[in-house]
C-alpha positions as CSV (number, residue, x, y, z in Angstrom):
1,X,16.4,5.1,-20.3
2,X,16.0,6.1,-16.8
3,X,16.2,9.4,-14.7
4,X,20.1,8.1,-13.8
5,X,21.1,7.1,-17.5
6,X,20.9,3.5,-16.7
7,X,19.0,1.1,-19.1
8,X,17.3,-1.4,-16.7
9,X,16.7,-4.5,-18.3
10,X,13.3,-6.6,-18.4
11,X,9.9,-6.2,-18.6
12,X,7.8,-5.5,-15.5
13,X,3.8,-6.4,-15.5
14,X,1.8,-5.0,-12.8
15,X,-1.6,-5.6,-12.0
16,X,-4.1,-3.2,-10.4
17,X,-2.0,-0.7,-12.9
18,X,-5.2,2.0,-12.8
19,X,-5.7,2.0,-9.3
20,X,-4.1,4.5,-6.9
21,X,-0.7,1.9,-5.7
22,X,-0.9,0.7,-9.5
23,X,0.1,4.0,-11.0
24,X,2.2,5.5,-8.9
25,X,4.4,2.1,-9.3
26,X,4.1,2.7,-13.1
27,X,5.6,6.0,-13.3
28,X,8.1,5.1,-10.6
29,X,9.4,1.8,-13.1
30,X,9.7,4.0,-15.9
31,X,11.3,6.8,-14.3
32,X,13.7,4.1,-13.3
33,X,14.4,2.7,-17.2
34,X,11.9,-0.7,-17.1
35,X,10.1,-1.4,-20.0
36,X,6.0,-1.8,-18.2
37,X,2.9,-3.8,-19.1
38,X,-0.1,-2.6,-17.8
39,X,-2.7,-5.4,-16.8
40,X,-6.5,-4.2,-15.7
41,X,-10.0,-5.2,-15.9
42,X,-10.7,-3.5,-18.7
43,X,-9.2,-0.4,-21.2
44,X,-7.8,2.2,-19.3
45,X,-5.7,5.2,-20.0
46,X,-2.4,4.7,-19.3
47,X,1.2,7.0,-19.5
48,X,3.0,7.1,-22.9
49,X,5.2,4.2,-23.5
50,X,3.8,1.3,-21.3
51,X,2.1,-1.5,-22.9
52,X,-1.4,-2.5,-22.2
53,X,-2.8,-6.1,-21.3
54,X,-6.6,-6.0,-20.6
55,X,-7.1,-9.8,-18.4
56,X,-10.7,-8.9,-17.2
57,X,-11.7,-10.3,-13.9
58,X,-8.9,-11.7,-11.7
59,X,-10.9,-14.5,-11.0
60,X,-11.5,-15.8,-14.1
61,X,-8.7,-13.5,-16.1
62,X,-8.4,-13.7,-19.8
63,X,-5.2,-13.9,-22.0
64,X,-3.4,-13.9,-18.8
65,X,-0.8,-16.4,-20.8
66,X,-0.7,-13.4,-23.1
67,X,0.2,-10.9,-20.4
68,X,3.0,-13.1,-18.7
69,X,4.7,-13.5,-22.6
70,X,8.2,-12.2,-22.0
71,X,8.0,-10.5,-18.4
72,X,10.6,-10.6,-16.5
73,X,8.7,-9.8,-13.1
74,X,5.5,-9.1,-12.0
75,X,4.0,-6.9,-9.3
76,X,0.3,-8.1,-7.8
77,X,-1.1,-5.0,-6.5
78,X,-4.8,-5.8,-7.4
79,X,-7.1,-7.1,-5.1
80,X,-9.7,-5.8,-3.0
81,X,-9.4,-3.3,-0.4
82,X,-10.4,-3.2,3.0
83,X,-12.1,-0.2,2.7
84,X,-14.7,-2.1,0.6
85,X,-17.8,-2.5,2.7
86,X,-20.5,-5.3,1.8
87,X,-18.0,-7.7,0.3
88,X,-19.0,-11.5,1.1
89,X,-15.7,-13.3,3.0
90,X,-15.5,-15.5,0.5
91,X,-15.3,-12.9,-2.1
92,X,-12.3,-11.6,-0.2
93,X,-10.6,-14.7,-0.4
94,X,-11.7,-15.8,-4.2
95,X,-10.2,-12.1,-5.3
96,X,-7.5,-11.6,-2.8
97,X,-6.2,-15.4,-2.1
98,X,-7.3,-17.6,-5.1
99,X,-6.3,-15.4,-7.6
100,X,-3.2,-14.5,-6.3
101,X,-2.4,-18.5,-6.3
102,X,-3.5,-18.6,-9.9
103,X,-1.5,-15.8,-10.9
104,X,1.9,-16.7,-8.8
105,X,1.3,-20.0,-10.5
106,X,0.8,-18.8,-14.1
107,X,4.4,-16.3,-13.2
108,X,6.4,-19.5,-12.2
109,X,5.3,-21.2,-15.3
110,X,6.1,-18.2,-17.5
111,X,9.6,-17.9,-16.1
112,X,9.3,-14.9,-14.1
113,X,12.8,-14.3,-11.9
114,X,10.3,-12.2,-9.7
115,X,6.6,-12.1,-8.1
116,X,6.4,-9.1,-5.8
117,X,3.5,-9.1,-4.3
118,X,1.7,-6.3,-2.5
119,X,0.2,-7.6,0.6
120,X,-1.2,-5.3,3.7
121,X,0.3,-4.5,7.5
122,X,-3.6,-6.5,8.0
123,X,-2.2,-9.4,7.1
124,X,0.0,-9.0,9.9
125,X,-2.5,-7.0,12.5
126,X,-5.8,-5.7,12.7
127,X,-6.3,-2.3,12.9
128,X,-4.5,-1.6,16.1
129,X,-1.7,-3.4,18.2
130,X,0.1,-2.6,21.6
131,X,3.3,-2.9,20.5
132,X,5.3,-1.8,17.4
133,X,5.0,-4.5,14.9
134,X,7.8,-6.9,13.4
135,X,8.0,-9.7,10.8
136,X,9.0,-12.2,13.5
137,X,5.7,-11.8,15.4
138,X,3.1,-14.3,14.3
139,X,0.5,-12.7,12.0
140,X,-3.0,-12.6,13.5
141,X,-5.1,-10.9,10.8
142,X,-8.9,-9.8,12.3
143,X,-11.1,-9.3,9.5
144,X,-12.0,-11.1,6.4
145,X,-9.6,-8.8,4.3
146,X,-6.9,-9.3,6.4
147,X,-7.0,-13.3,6.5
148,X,-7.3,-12.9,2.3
149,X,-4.1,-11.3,2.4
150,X,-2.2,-13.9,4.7
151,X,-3.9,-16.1,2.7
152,X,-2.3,-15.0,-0.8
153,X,0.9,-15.0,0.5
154,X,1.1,-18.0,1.9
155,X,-0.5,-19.4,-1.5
156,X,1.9,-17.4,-3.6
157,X,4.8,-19.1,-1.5
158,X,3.4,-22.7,-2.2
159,X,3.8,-22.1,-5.7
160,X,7.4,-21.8,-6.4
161,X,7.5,-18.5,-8.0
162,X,10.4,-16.5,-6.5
163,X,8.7,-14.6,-4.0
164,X,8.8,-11.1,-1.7
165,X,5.8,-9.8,0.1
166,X,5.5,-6.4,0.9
167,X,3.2,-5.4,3.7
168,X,2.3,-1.8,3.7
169,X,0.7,0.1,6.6
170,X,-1.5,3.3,5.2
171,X,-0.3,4.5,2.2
172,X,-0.6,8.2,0.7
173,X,0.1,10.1,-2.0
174,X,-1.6,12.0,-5.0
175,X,-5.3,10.4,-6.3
176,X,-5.6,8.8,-2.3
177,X,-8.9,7.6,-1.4
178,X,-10.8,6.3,1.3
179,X,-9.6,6.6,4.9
180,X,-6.3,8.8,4.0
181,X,-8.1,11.1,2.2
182,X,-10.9,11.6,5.1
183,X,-8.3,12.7,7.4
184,X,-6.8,15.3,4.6
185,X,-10.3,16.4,4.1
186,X,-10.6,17.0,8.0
187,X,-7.7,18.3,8.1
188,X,-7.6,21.1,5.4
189,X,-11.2,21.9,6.7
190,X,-11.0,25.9,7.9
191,X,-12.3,24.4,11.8
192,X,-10.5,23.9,15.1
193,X,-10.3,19.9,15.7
194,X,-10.2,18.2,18.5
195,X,-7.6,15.9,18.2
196,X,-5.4,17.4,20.7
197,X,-5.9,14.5,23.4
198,X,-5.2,11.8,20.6
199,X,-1.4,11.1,21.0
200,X,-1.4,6.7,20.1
201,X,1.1,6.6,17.2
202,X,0.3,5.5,13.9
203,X,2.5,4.5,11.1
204,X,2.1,5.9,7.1
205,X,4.2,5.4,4.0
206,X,4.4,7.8,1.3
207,X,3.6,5.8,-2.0
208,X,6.7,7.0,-3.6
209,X,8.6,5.4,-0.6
210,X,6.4,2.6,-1.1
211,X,7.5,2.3,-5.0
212,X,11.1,2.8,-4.0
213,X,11.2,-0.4,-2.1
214,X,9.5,-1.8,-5.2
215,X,12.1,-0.9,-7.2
216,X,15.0,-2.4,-4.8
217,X,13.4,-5.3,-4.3
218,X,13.6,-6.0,-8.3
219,X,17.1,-6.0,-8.0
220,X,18.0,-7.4,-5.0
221,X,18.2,-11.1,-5.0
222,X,18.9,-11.0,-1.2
223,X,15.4,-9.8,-0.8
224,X,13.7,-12.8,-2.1
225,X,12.1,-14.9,0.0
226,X,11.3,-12.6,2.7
227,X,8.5,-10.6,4.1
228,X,8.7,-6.9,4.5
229,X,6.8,-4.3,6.3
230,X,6.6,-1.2,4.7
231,X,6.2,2.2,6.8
232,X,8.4,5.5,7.1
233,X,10.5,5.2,10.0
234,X,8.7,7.5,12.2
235,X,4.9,7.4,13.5
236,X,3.1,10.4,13.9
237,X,0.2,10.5,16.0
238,X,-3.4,12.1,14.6
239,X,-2.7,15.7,15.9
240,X,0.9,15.4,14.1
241,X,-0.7,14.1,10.7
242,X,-3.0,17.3,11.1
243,X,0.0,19.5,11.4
244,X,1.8,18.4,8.5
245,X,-1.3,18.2,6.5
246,X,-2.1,22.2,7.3
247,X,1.7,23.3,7.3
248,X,1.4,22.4,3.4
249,X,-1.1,25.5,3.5
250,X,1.0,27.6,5.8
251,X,-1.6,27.0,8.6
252,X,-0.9,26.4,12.3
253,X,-2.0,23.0,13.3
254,X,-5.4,24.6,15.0
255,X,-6.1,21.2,17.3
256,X,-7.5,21.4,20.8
257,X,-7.9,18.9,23.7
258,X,-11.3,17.4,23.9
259,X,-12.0,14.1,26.3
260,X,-11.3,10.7,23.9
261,X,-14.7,9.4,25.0
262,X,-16.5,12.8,23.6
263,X,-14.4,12.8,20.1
264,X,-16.1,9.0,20.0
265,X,-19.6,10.1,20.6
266,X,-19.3,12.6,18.1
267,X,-18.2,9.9,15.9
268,X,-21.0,8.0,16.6
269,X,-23.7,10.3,15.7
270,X,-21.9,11.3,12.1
271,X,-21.6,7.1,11.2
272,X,-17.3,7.3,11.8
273,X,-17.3,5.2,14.9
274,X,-14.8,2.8,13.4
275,X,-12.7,5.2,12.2
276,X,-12.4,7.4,15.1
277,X,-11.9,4.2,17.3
278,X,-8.9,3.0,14.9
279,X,-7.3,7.0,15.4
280,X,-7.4,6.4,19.3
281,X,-5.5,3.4,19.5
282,X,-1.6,3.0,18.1
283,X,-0.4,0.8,15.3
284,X,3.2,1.3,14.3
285,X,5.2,-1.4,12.1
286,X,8.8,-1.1,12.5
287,X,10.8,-1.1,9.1
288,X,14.3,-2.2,10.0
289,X,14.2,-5.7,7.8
290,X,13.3,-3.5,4.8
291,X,16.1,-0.6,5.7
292,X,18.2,-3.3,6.3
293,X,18.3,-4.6,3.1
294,X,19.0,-1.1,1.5
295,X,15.8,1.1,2.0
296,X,16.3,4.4,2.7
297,X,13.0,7.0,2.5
298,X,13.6,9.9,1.0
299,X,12.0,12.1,3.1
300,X,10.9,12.1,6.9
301,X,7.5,11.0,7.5
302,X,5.8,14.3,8.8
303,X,7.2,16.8,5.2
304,X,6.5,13.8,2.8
305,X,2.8,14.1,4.2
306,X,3.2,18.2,4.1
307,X,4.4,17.3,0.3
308,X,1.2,15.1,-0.5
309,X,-0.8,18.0,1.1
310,X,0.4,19.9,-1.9
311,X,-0.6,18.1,-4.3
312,X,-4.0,17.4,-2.7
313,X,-7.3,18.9,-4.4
């Protein structure tokens, strides 16, 4: 029974269930009544209640037949992440791509009424892009990781399964890794930063905004078939992320000007070129399909980063 009183019906298997997207959409399904099936690589702890279905590697999954028995829908948010260094192209696309095909396939034979699939705003973009983003625009992925998640979804759609494709920009929330949880680091760091002269615009989703699109898009037939990007509604530039990230600790936001081309010399000689470059430059995806078709966030983008702040250790 869910948060509301209402049963929902079906059984809902997500993949990449231990990993940081993975369990915040598990608590957010059964907070909202669905009855969840857990597939990973391997045994992993999961909440109370939610059924487990080890399938091993996604290339070569095991008991996947198994898994699929009796689920209604299935959520694909395994794959690898661009954050991964070293990884092979090919690897990218075997994980990312030819899994996904196998798996979409493997839904549409077990019946599934719904394959959501979590994609990426790279799929769409690389890391940066002069203009606020839309569906319409043609996708012109940069990178390996970014052509492996076109890939998958246009390999998903070739295989029948009813089919929506989320494409998420930066996502946070509690257990965050990687680049998102850099910036908190920086941010709740006791030092001035000199971020004040870095105004480009970047878009960020809360992952419980994330899992609340999730959840509409399981029951909104209307939805299927499209593409979605997935951001809050309003960008905030670096020395506004910064701000909301110290206001969660009462702080002021403690950034000072500092010449771009300095801030990316510094960032040189500590190894975070790349990331410094991608904070310099906008990339803001514009949600109105997905609001359209009934999203609403629940908070504004600056408190729901105060909010993860809160939770951050």
């Amino acid at each position: 029974m869910s948060k509301d009183g209402v049963q929902r019906s079906g059984r809902v298997l997500v993949t990449g269930a231990d990993g940081f997207i993975g369990q915040g959409l598990i608590r957010a399904l059964i907070d909202a009544g669905y009855a969840v099936r857990a597939a990973t690589r391997g045994p992993a702890t999961l909440p109370p209640g939610v059924e487990s279905a080890v399938i091993g590697d996604l290339r070569r999954p095991i008991n996947l037949a198994e898994a699929l028995h009796g689920a209604d829908a299935v959520i694909h948010a395994a794959g690898i992440g661009h954050a991964t260094s070293g990884i092979p192209d090919e690897t990218y696309r075997e994980v990312n791509a030819g899994a996904t095909q196998a798996l979409a396939k493997a839904a549409g034979q077990a019946g599934v009424r719904r394959f959501l699939l979590l994609s990426s705003v790279r799929a769409q973009s690389g890391p940066s892009a002069p203009e606020p983003l839309t569906e319409s625009m043609p996708a012109k992925p940069t990178d390996a990781y970014g052509r492996s998640k076109l890939e998958a979804e246009e390999l998903a759609a070739a295989s029948g399964v009813p089919l929506v494709v989320f494409r998420p920009v930066l996502v946070h929330g509690p257990g965050m890794r990687f680049n998102m949880a850099a910036l908190m680091d920086l941010a709740l760091s006791r030092w001035p930063l000199p971020l004040g002269a870095f105004h480009a615009q970047r878009s960020i989703v809360a992952r419980g905004h994330l899992a609340d699109a999730v959840l509409l898009a399981l029951e909104n037939r209307a939805m299927e078939g499209g593409t979605f990007l997935v951001a809050d509604p309003e960008p905030l530039s670096v020395k506004e992320m910064v701000a909301a990230i110290r206001a969660a600790r009462q702080r002021r936001p403690g950034v000072f000007p500092l010449p771009q081309g300095m801030v990316a010399m510094a960032g040189r000689m500590m190894g975070r070129e790349e990331a410094v470059a991608r904070l310099r430059k906008p990339l803001v995806a514009d949600p109105s399909r997905l609001m359209a078709a009934g999203w609403r966030p629940r908070l504004p983008a600056f408190e729901a980063l105060t909010e993860t702040a809160r939770t951050y250790v």
